[in-house]
C-alpha positions in Angstrom: 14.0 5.7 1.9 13.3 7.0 5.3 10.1 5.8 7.2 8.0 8.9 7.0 7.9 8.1 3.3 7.8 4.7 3.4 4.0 5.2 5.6 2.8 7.5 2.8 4.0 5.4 -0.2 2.4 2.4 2.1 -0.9 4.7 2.0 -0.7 4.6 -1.7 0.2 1.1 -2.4 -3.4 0.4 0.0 -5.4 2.6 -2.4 -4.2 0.9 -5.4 -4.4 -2.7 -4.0 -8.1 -1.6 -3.2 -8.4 -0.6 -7.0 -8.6 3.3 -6.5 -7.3 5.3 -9.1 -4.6 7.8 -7.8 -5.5 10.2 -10.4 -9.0 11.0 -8.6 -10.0 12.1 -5.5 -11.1 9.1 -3.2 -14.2 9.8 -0.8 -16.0 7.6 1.5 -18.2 6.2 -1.1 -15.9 5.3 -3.1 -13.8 3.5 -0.8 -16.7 1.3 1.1 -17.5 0.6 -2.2 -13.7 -0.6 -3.2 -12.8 -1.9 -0.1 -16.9 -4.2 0.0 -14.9 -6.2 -2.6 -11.6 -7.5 -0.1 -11.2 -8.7 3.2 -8.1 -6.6 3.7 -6.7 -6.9 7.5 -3.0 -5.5 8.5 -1.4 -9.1 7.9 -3.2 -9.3 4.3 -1.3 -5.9 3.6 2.0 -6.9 4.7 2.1 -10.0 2.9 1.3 -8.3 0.0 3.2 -5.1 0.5 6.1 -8.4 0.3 4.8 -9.9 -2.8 4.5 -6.4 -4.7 8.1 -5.8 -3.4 9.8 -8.9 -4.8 8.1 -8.8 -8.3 11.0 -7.8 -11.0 9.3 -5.2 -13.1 11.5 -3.6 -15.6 14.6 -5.1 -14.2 13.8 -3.6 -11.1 12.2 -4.4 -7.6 10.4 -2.0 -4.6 12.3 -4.1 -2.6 15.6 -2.2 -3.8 15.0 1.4 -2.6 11.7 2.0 -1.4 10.2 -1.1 1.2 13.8 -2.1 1.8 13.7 -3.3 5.6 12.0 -6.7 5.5 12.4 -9.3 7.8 11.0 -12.7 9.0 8.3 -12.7 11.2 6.1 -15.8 12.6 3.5 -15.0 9.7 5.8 -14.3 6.9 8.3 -11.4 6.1 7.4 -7.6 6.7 8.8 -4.1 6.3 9.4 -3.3 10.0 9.6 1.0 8.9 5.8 -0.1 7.8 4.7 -2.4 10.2 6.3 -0.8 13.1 4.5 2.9 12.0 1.6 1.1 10.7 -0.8 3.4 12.5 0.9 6.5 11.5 -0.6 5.5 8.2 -2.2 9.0 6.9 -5.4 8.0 5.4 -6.1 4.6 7.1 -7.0 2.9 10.1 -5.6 -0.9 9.5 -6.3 -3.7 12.5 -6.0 -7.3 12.7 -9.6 -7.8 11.2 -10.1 -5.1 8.9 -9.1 -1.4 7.7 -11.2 2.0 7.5 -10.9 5.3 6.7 -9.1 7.5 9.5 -11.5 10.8 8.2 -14.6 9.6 6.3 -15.2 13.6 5.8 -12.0 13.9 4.4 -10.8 13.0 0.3 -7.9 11.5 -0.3 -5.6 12.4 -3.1 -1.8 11.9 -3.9 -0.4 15.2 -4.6 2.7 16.9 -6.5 4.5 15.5 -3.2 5.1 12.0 -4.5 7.5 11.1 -6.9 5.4 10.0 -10.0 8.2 7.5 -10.7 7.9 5.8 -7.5 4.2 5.5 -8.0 4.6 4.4 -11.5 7.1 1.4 -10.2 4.1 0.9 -7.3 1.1 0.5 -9.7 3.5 -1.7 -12.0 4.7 -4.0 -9.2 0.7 -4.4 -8.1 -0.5 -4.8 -12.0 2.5 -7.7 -12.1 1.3 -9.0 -8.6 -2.7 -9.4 -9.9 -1.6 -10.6 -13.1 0.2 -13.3 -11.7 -2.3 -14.0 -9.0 -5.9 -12.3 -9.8 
C-alpha cells in the first residue's frame, strides 16, 4: 500500500481506537469526549497500530498488505510510511504527550474513498486487540 494511504487508513484506525463509530460524522464534541477517556500520545499509537497489525483475524493480518513496513525502533517496532508521515495525518495532530484535532470546525467522516474491506479488516483487528487486552 503506498504511504498516502497508509496516513489516511492510520487516521481511521485513531478514530476507532478512540471508540468513534466510522458510520457517523465525528465533531469536536464528540471527540474530547472519546479521546477524555485515553491518554493517547504518538508512541501509544504506534505500539498499537503494531499490536492491531499482528492480530490473525480471519486467517489474515494488517500487517500483510496494509501497515507492512515495520521495523525496530528503541521503543518497540513501528510502521516507518506512518511514523515517518505522522503529521501528514489528515484529521489529527499527534505529539509525544497527546493528540488533537487538526480542524475543531471541521467533521470528520470516512467516505466512499476507502475500501470498506480494508476498514472491515481494521475494526476486526482492533475488536481482537481490546478483546484480548480491554
Amino acid at each position: 500500500m503506498n504511504t498516502s494511504d497508509k496516513i489516511r487508513y492510520f487516521d481511521y484506525f485513531i478514530s476507532q481506537i478512540i471508540g468513534l463509530n466510522s458510520s457517523t460524522e465525528i465533531n469536536q464534541s464528540q471527540f474530547e469526549s472519546a479521546v477524555s477517556k485515553y491518554k493517547l500520545s504518538k508512541l501509544k499509537l504506534l505500539k498499537l497500530l503494531f499490536f492491531a497489525s499482528v492480530i490473525e483475524v480471519d486467517g489474515k493480518y494488517l500487517l500483510d498488505d496494509v501497515f507492512d513496513k515495520f521495523y525496530a525502533m528503541p521503543y518497540g517496532p513501528v510502521e516507518s510510511d506512518v511514523y515517518d508521515n505522522i503529521s501528514m495525518v489528515p484529521n489529527y495532530i499527534i505529539d509525544n504527550r497527546s493528540i488533537s484535532l487538526k480542524n475543531p470546525d471541521h467533521v470528520i467522516s470516512y467516505d466512499e474513498s476507502f475500501s470498506k474491506a480494508i476498514c472491515q479488516r481494521i475494526d476486526a483487528s482492533i475488536k481482537e486487540l481490546y478483546n484480548k487486552n480491554p
